[in-house]
DRENDO-1510 file (C-alpha; in Angstrom, 1 decimal, always signed):
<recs>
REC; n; res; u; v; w
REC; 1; UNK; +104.1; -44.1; +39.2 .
REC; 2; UNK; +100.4; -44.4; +40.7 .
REC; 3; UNK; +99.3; -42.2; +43.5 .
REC; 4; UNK; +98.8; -43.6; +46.7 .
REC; 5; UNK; +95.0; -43.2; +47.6 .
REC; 6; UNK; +93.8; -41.0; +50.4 .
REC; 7; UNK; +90.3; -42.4; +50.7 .
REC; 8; UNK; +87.8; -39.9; +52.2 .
REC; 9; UNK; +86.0; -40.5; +55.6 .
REC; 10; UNK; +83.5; -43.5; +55.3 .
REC; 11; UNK; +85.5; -45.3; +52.6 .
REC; 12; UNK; +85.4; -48.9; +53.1 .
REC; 13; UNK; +89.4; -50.2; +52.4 .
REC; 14; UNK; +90.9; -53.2; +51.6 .
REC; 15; UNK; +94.6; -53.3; +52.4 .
REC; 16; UNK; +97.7; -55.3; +52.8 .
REC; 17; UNK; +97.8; -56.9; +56.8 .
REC; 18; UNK; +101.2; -55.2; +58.0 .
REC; 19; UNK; +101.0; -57.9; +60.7 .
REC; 20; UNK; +103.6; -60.5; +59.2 .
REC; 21; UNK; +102.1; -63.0; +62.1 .
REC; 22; UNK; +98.7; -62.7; +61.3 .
REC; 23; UNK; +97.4; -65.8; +58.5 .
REC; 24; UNK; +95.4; -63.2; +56.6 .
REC; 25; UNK; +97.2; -61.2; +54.3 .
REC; 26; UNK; +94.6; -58.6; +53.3 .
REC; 27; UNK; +92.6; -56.7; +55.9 .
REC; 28; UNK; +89.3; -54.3; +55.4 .
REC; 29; UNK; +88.4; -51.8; +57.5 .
REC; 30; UNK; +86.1; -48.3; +57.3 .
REC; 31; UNK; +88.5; -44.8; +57.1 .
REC; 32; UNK; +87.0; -42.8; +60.0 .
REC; 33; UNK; +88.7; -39.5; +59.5 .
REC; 34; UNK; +91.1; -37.5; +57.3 .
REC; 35; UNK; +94.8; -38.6; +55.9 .
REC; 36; UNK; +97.3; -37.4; +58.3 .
REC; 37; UNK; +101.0; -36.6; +56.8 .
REC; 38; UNK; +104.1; -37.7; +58.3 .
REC; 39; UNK; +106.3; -35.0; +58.3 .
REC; 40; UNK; +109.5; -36.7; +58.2 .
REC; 41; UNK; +108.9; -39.2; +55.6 .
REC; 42; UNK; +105.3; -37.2; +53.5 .
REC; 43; UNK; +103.7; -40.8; +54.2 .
REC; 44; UNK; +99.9; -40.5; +54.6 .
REC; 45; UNK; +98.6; -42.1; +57.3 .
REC; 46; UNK; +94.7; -42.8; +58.2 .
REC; 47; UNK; +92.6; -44.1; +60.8 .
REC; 48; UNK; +91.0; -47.3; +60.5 .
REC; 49; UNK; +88.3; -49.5; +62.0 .
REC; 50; UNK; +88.8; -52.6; +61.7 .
REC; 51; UNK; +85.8; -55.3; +61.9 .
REC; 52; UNK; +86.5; -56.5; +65.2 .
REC; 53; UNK; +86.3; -52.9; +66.6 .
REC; 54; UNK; +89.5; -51.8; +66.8 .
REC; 55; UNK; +91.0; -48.4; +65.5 .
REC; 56; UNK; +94.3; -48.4; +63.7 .
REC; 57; UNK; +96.3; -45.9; +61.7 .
REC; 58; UNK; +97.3; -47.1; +58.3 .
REC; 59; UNK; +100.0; -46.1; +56.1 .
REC; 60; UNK; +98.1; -45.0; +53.2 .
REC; 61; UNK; +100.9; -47.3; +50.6 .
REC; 62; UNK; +99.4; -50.2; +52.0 .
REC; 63; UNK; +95.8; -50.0; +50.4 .
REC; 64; UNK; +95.4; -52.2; +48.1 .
REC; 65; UNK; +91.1; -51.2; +47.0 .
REC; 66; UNK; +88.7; -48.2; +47.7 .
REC; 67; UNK; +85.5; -48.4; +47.8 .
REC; 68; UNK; +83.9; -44.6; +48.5 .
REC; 69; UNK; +81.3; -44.1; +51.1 .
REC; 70; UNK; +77.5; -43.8; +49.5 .
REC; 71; UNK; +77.6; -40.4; +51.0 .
REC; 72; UNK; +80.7; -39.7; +48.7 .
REC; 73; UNK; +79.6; -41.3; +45.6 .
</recs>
């Protein structure tokens, strides 16, 4: 089975929309801090910002590309 990714700060992400309602099924969005685990269920979560300036926290199963910050490569 593949890990799930915990991209680092800066990462730009492509993931799966969990927004059934929303047309576009893949989102992408710029990690702005560290995973966060969810004690109950050891999901990783992290915070996202999306391109129309919103923050959200993703579940880290959902990422579907990383692309690591130029300050991480």
């Amino acid at each position: 089975m593949a890990t799930t990714p915990r991209p680092d700060r800066g990462a730009v992400i492509t993931f799966l929309n969990p927004d059934v309602l929303n047309p576009a099924a893949f989102l992408r969005g710029v990690v702005i801090g560290p995973p966060v685990v969810d004690p109950q269920t050891a999901h990783a979560w992290v915070p996202v910002l999306l391109p129309d300036r919103t923050v959200s926290v993703l579940d880290t199963r959902n990422i579907i590309e990383v692309q690591p910050s130029s300050e991480n490569s």
